[in-house]
N, C-alpha and C positions, 0 to 999 in steps of 0.2 A: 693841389700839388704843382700845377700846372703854370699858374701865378708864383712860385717860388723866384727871389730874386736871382738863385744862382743857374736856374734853367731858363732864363728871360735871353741868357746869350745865347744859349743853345736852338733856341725854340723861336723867339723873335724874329719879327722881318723888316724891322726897322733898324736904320746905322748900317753901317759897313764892317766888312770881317775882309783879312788880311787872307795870303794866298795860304798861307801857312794853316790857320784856322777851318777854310774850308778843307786843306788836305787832310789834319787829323779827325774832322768830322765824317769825311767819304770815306777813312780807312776804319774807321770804329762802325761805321754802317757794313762796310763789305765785311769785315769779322763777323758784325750778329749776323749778317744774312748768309754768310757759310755754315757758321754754327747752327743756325734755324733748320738749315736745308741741311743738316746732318742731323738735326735731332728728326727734322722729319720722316728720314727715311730710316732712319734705328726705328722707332715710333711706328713708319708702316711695315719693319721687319718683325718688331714684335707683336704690333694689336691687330695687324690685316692681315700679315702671313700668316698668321693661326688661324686654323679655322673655325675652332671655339668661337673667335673672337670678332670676325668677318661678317659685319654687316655695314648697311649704308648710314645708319648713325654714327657710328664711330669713326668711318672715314671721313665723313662729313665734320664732323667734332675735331679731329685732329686736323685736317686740313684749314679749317679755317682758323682755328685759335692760332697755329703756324702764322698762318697770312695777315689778322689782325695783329699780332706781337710785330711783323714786320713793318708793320704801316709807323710806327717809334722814329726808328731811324731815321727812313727816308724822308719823314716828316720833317727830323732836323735836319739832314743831307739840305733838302727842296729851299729851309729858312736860311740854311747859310752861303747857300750858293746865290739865295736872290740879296743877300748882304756883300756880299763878292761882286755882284755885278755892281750894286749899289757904289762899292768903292772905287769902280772902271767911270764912275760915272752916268751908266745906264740903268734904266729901271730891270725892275725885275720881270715884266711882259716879257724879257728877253729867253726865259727859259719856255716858254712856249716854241720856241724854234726848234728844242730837242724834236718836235713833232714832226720836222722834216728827215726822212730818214739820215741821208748823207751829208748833204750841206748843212744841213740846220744843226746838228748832234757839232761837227766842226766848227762852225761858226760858235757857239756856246760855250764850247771846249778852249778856242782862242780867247775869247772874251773873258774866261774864268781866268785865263792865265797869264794876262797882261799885267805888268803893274797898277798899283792905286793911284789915284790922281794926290800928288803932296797937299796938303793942308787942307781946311773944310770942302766940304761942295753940299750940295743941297740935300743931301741925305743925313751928314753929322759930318763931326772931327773927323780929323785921321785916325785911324786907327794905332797907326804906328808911333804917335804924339808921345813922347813917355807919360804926359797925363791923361792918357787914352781912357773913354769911359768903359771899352770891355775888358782891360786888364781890373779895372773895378768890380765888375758883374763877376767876372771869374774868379776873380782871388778873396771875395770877400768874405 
């Protein structure tokens, strides 16, 4: 499923992605991960708050299927942000900087939100070309 062409954009870390592209993919990430984090805790008000229902497998169970269903997102958030930078020009090593608390998190945050460099660079096309190859991936 994973191999499918029209998730190659979403999921891929190769080309560059538009500022526009990483913002709808950081906002569909913070959606499933508030909804996660709501079903989680409906989820520990109904099978932990019970005390029927109260033991260490189930909290165990629900906690982590929560946390593996989260790993989706961020996964794509991680692929289009290192294609973002890709379009700055910079690799994507560059997200390893989130590692620095303050500086680094900023520094990253600037760099997502500069504009693309106009026409090819060593990553691919522009994105914004009207014959862009991700308006292809996506709309096909």
């Amino acid at each position: 499923m994973l191999n499918d062409p029209s998730l190659e954009g979403v999921f891929g870390y190769a080309g560059r992605a538009t500022r526009r592209e990483l913002g709808v993919v950081a906002l569909a990430t913070l959606v499933v991960l508030a909804v996660s984090a709501a079903l989680f805790l409906i989820g520990w008000d109904i099978w932990i708050g019970d005390a029927a229902f109260s033991d260490d497998l189930t909290e165990a169970l629900l906690a982590r299927s929560i946390i593996l269903l989260d790993l989706i997102p961020v996964g794509a958030c991680l692929a289009t942000a290192s294609r973002r930078l890709h379009d700055t020009g910079r690799t994507a090593g560059w997200l390893m900087a989130i590692l620095v608390p303050i500086v680094g998190i900023a520094l990253v945050l600037i760099y997502l939100s500069l504009p693309g460099q106009r026409g090819g660079n060593a990553y691919g096309p522009d994105p914004r070309s009207p014959n862009a190859v991700w308006l292809r991936r996506i709309f096909s």
